[in-house]
MIPAGU-439159 format. One record per residue (C-alpha): residue number from 1; residue in one letter; x, y, z. Coordinates in steps of 0.02 Angstrom, whole numbers. Example, Ala and Ser with C-alpha at 12.3 -4.5 7.8 and 13.67 -1.06 7.14 Angstrom:
REC   i aa   east  north     up
REC   1  a    615   -225    390
REC   2  s    684    -53    357
END
This chain:
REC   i aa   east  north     up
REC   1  x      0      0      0
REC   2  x     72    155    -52
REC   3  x     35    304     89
REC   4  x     24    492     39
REC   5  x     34    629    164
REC   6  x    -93    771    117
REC   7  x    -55    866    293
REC   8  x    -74   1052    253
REC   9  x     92   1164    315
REC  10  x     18   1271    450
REC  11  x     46   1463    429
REC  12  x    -40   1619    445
REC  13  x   -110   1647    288
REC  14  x   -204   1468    270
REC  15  x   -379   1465    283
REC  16  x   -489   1427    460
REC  17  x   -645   1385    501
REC  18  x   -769   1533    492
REC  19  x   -791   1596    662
REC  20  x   -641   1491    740
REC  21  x   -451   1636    781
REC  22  x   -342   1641    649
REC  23  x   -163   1540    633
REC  24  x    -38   1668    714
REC  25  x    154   1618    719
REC  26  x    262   1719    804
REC  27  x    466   1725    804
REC  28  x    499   1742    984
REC  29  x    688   1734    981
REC  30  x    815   1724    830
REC  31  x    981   1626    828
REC  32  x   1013   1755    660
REC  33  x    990   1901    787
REC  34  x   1103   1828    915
REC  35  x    969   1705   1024
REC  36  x   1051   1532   1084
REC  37  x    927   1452    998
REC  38  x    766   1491    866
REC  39  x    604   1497    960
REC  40  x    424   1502    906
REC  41  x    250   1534    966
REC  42  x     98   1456    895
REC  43  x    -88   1514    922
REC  44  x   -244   1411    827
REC  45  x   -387   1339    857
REC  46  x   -378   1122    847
REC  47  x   -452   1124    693
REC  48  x   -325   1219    604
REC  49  x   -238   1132    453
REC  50  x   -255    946    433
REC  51  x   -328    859    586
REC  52  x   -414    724    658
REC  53  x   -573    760    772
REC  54  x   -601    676    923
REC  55  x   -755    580    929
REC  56  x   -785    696   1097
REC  57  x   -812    842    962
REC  58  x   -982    775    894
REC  59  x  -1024    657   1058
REC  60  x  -1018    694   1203
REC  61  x   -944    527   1272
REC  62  x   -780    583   1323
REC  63  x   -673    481   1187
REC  64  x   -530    588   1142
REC  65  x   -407    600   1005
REC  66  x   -274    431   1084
REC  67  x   -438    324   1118
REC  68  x   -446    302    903
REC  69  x   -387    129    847
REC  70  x   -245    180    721
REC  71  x   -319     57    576
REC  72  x   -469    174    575
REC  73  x   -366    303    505
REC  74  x   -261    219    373
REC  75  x   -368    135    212
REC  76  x   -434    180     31
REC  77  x   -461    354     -6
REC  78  x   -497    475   -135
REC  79  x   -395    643   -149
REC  80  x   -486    792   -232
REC  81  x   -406    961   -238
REC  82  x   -530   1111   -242
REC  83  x   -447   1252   -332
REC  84  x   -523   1437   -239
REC  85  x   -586   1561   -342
END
């Protein structure tokens, strides 16, 4: 079985849900400006970019993201890319 990974980069500018924040990424410290190490700070909502709900998001039984059997998430599937206008 060959497997493809369609996981979306995660950056400012990609698209959210309507009415969830927006992706912001923020340089906190710089190794170029003289930092001991490069440093960033990530705010989004979890469902920004290519995710997996818990079954918790639609029931309200508690089951989070870890309690998913991993051969529910691997099989057949059919990749269509939507072009925005």
């Amino acid at each position: 079985m060959k497997i493809y990974d369609i996981s979306l980069p995660i950056s400012p500018a990609m698209p959210v849900w309507p009415g969830d924040p927006a992706v912001v990424l923020e340089k906190v410290s710089s190794m170029d400006a003289g930092a001991h190490d490069n440093v960033s700070r990530l705010a989004c909502s979890a469902h920004t970019g290519t995710h997996v709900d818990a079954p918790h998001h639609f029931l309200n039984d508690h089951r989070t993201v870890e309690s998913l059997a991993l051969d529910v998430l691997v099989g057949p599937v059919q990749v269509v890319q939507i072009r925005r206008m």
